[in-house]
N, C-alpha and C positions, 0 to 999 in steps of 0.2 A: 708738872711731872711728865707729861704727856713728851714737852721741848727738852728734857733729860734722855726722853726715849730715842730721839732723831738723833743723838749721837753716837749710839750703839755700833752703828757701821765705821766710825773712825778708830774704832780699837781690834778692827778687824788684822789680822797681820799682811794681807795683802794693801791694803788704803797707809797703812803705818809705812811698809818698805816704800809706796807709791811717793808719799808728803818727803818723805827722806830721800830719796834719790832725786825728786824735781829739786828741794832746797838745794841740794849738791850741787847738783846739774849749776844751777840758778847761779852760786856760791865762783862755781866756775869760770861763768860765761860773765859774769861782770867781773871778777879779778885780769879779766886778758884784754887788755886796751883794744878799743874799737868794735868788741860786744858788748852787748848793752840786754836790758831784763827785756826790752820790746823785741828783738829781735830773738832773743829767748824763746819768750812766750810763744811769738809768732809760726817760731821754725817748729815748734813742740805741739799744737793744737792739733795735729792728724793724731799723734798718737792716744789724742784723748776719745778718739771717735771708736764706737764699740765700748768704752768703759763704764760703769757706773757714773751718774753725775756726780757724786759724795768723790769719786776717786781723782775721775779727770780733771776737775774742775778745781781742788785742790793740789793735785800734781804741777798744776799751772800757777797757783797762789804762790807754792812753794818754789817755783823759780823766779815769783816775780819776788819776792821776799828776799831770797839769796842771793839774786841779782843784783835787787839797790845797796845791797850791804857788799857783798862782794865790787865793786865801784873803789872801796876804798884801799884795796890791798895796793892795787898799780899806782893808786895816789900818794900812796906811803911811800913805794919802795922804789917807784921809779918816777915820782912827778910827773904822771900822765893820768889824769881822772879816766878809769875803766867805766864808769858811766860820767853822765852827765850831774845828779845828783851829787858825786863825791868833788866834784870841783873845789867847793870850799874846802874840805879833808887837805888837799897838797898844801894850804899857807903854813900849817900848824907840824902835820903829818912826815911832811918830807924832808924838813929842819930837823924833824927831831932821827930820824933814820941817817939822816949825816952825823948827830952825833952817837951812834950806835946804838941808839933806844928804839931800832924802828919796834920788836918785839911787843915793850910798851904800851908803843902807839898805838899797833893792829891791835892788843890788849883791849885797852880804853875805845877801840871805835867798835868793837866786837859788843863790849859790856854796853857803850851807849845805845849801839842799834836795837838791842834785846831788849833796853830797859822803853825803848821809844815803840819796840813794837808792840810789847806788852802793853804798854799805856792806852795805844791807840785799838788794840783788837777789844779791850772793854768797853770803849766808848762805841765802839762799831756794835759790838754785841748789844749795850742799852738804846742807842740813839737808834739804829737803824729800822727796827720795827715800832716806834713809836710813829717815824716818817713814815711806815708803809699804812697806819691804820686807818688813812684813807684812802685806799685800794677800790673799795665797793663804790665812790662816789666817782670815778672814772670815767667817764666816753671816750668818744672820738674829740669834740671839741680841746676837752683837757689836753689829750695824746697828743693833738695839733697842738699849742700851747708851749705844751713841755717840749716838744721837739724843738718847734722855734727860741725858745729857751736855751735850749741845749746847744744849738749853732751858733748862738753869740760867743760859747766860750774858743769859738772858731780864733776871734780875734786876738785871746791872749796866750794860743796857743805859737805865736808867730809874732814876731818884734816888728814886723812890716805887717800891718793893717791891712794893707790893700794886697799885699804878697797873699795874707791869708784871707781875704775872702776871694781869690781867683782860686785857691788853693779849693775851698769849697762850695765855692759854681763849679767848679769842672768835678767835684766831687759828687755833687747832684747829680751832674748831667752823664756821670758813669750808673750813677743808680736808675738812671733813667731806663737803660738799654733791655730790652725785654719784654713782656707781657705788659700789658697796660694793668694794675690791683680794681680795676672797677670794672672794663668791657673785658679783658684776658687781646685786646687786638696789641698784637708785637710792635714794636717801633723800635727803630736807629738801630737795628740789628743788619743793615745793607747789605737784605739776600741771605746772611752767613746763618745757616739752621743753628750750628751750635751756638748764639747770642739769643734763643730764640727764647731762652729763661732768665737771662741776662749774664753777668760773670760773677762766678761762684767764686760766696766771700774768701775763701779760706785760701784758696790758691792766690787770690789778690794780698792778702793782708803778708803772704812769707814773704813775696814778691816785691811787696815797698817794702818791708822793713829788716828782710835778712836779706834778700839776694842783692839789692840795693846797696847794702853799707858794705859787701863782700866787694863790688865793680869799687866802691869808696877806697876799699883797704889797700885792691888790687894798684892804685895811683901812688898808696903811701910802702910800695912793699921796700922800693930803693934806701927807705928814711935807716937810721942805723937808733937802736935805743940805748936811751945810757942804763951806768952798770948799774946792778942790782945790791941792794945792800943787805948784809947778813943780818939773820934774822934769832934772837936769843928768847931771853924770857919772856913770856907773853904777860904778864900778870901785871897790874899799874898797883903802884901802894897805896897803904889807907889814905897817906897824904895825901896824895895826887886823884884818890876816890872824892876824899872829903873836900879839896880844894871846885874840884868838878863838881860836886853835888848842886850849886844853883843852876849851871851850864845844863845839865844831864834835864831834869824838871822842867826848868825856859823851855829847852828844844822840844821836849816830849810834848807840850802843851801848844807848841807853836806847831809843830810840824803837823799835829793833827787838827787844828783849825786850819791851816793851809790846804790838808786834805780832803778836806768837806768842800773847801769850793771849788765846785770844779772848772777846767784848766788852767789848776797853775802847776803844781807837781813837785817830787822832791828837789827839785833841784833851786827852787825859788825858796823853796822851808828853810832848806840849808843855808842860804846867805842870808836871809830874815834873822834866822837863831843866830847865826856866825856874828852879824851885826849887831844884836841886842845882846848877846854876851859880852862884847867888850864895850857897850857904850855903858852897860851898868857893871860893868868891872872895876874893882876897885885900884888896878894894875894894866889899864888897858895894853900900856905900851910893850907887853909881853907877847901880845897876839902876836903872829906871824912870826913868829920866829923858834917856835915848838913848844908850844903850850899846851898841856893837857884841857884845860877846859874849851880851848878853841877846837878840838877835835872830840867832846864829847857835845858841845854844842851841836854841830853840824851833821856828829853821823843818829845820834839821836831823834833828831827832823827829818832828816830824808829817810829811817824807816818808819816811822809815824806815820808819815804821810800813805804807807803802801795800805794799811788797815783802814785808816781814814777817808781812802780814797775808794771804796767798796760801798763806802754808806751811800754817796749819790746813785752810784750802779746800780747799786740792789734796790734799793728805794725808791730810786726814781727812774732808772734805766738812761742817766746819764751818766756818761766815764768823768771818773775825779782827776784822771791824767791822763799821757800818752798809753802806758801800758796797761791800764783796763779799758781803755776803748779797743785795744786788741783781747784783752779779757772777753768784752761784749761776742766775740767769734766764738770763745770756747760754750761759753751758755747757749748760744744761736744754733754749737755743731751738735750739741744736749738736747735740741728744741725746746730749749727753755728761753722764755723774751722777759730780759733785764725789766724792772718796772716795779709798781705798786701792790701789781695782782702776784708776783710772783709769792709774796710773804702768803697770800693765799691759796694757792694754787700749790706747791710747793715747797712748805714748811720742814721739810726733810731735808730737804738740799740748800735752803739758807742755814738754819740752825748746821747743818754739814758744814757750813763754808766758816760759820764762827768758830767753830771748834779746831779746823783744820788751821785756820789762820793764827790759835792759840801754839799751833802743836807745828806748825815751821818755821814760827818764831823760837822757838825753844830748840830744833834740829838745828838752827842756823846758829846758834850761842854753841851747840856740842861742836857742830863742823870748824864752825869759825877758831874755836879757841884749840882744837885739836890740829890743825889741820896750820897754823900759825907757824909754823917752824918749816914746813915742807913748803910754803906759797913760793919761795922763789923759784923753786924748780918748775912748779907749773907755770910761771912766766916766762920761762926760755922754751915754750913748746915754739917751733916753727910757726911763723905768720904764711907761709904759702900754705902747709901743712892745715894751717885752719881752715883757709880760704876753700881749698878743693874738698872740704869733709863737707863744708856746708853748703855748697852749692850741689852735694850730691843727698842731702835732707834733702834741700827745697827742692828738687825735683821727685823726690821718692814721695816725700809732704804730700805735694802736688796734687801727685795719679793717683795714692791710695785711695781715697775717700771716695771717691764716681770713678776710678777708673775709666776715665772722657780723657785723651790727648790734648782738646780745646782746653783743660784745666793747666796746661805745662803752657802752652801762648799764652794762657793770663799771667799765670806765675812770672815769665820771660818779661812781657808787655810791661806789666806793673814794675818789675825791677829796674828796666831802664827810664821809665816814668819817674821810680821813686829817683834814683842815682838823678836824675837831671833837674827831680826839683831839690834835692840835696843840692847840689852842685849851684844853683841859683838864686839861694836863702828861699826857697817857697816849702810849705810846712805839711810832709807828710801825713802831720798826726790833722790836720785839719781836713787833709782830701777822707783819711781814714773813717772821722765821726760825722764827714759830712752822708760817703756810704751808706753807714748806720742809720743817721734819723735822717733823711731824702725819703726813703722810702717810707718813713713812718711820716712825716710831714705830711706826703702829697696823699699817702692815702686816707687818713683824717681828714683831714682838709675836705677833703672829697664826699666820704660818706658823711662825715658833719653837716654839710650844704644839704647834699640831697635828705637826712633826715629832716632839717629844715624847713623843707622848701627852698633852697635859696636867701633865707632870711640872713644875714650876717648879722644883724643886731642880734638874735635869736640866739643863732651859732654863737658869740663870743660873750655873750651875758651872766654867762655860769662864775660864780666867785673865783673857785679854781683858775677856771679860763682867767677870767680878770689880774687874779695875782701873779701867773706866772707870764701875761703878757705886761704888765707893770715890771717884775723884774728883766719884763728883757729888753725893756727900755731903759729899764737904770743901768744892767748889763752894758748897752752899745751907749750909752749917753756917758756912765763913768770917769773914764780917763778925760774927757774934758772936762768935766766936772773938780777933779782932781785937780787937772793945770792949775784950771780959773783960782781954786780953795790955795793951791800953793803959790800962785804969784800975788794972790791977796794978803796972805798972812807972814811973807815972806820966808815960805818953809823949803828946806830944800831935802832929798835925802842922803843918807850916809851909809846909805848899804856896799860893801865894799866889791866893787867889781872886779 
């Protein structure tokens, strides 16, 4: 009764217009090619400073929510995935928009993402605090552990191995700059006073991931997009409901296993489901070429995975993908730290975060199916006209929050950092969570030893400890492991790229 109490504040009408306008927002910024729910997020976390935790941190959910869903509108209607998630959506989606069904289509990815995110926000809701109910047996050693844990999913976060682990050495070695967490002596701040706390997360995280993909757009502003196709009834029939019904379930169950492990994200759930729907179809050779089920497949997994991908966050204080490792900012600008003790510590504001997660999943089914006839006009807004809105966020982002100018050079810094390892395949999302736990690593690490003494057998002998430095060897040992099991048994895969 008491966890019925902590949802009181979501029926407040200011938290309701809040969850409702981030989904929007969210619904927005993925139907317009070249924004993405990370860059959402990212550009949006100032606004959540000053808010209630129950508010902001949900206003945030809800863009990350209408964001992977909105992905597929541009995949429908002009065969350009608005995120990366809706890639799979163009094989099925944009065939059937050539034959004047796009209505439909946006239909059925509308009704799969709602039925995917419902799935996954219950399992979020039961699983997630059974994981936290050992919070109390925590230290430092574990914290160390889980961190190092948590940086292996460095490597699948990046298709170049070695791209991403330069990606999260230099990640560390930005978390470095600052106060030392055990003497308070400053280092690699050369003189400059304003480093002398090191670079404040939030300014950095707009920095890689909106003002970066803004310099990205600015390359592609000359490109010309094709036409848009008219857009009619939104509603798919019982046929095409009932034909989808194993597509809808597969994804829903896939996308949220995908979303518990973390780094992989929706955008791998989606060709998973994409792939397992036609290899057990009884009609494979329909895929791709405007098939309802191959479009309920795919948008079903990539919202699944956004619920799913909270369980490691909250639980463990490791991101499930790119956009809750920027999530991990908006709890950080809360001072609230992702983790085990949080289910203790703040039992208000997870049971907040399950209920809001119910209730932007349900906004994004009102917005999406309403809002289905008008998408093409928001796709002809102006690409400069975006570019210059949001490079004037990410600086206003920036200065709110400390009101320090040194906040606008990191903003600046980090954006052309991010633009260049964009521009080079090296992985943003990996400099992002290396950030996040560098500094939780080295200072566990730290206090660990000196509780100690120095013993390291001591330090790493805790079960905990034990298990989660076992997974992070089978973590970095994995993909060979994989190789060796596939060239021995002769398997290969068919996931369709």
């Amino acid at each position: 009764m008491e966890s019925l109490s902590y949802l009181a504040p979501l029926f407040q009408l200011d938290v309701i217009w809040t969850i409702a306008l981030g989904t929007l927002g969210g619904l927005i910024i993925g139907a317009l090619p070249g924004l993405t729910a990370t860059m959402g997020v990212a550009l949006l976390i100032p606004l959540t400073f000053g808010m209630p935790p129950v508010m902001g941190l949900n206003m945030l959910i809800g863009i990350y929510i209408g964001g992977i869903y909105g992905g597929c509108v541009s995949s429908i209607l002009l065969r350009t995935p608005g995120t990366p998630a809706s890639a799979a959506t163009v094989l099925d989606g944009y065939p059937m928009a050539q034959r004047g069904e796009a209505g439909k289509a946006l239909g059925m990815a509308t009704i799969a993402s709602t039925i995917g995110g419902l799935f996954a926000a219950v399992i979020l809701a039961s699983l997630a605090p059974q994981l936290a109910g050992i919070a109390l047996e925590f230290g430092a050693p574990e914290y160390f552990a889980l961190a190092l844990f948590g940086l292996t999913i460095i490597a699948s976060l990046s298709g170049d191995v070695l791209k991403g682990a330069i990606s999260g050495a230099l990640g560390i070695l930005i978390a470095c700059v600052g106060a030392d967490p055990i003497s308070g002596i400053t280092r690699y701040t050369f003189g400059i006073s304003g480093f002398a706390s090191g670079f404040a997360f939030t300014p950095a995280l707009i920095g890689l991931f909106a003002l970066s993909e803004v310099f990205t757009q600015i390359e592609r502003l000359a490109s010309n997009d094709p036409p848009i196709s008219l857009v009619k009834n939104p509603w798919p029939s019982r046929s095409d409901m009932k034909e989808s019904t194993n597509a809808l379930v597969r994804g829903s169950i896939i996308g949220t296993i995908i979303g518990v492990i973390p780094g992989t994200g929706s955008g791998t759930a989606s060709w998973i489901s994409y792939n397992e729907a036609r290899r057990t179809s009884k009609t494979p050779e329909k895929f791709g070429t405007g098939y309802m089920p191959g479009i309920a497949a795919t948008e079903s997994a990539n919202n699944a995975v956004c619920a799913a991908a909270l369980i490691p966050l909250l639980a463990l204080g490791i991101p499930g993908d790119v956009v809750t490792a920027v999530l991990m900012g908006g709890l950080m600008i809360q001072g609230l730290a992702p983790g085990p003790m949080l289910f203790q510590t703040n039992p208000d504001v997870v049971v907040g975060i399950f209920g809001g997660t119910f209730m932007a999943t349900i906004f994004m089914f009102i917005f999406g199916m309403a809002l289905i006839p008008v998408f093409s006009k928001i796709l002809m807004i102006p690409r400069r006209l975006l570019a210059m809105s949001i490079v004037i966020f990410c600086f206003i982002g920036s200065f709110s929050i400390n009101l320090n100018p040194v906040d606008l050079y990191t903003m600046v810094g980090f954006g052309v950092l991010g633009w260049g390892m964009h521009k080079f395949g090296f992985s943003q999302a990996a400099l992002c969570i290396a950030l996040i736990l560098g500094p939780m690593l080295e200072s566990n690490l730290r206090r660990g030893l000196l509780q100690s003494g120095d013993n390291v057998v001591e330090f790493l002998s805790g079960p905990i400890t034990l298990l989660f430095l076992a997974l992070t060897v089978l973590s970095l040992g994995w993909p060979m492991i994989a190789r060796l099991l596939a060239r021995k048994g002769g398997v290969h895969s068919n996931i369709v790229e």
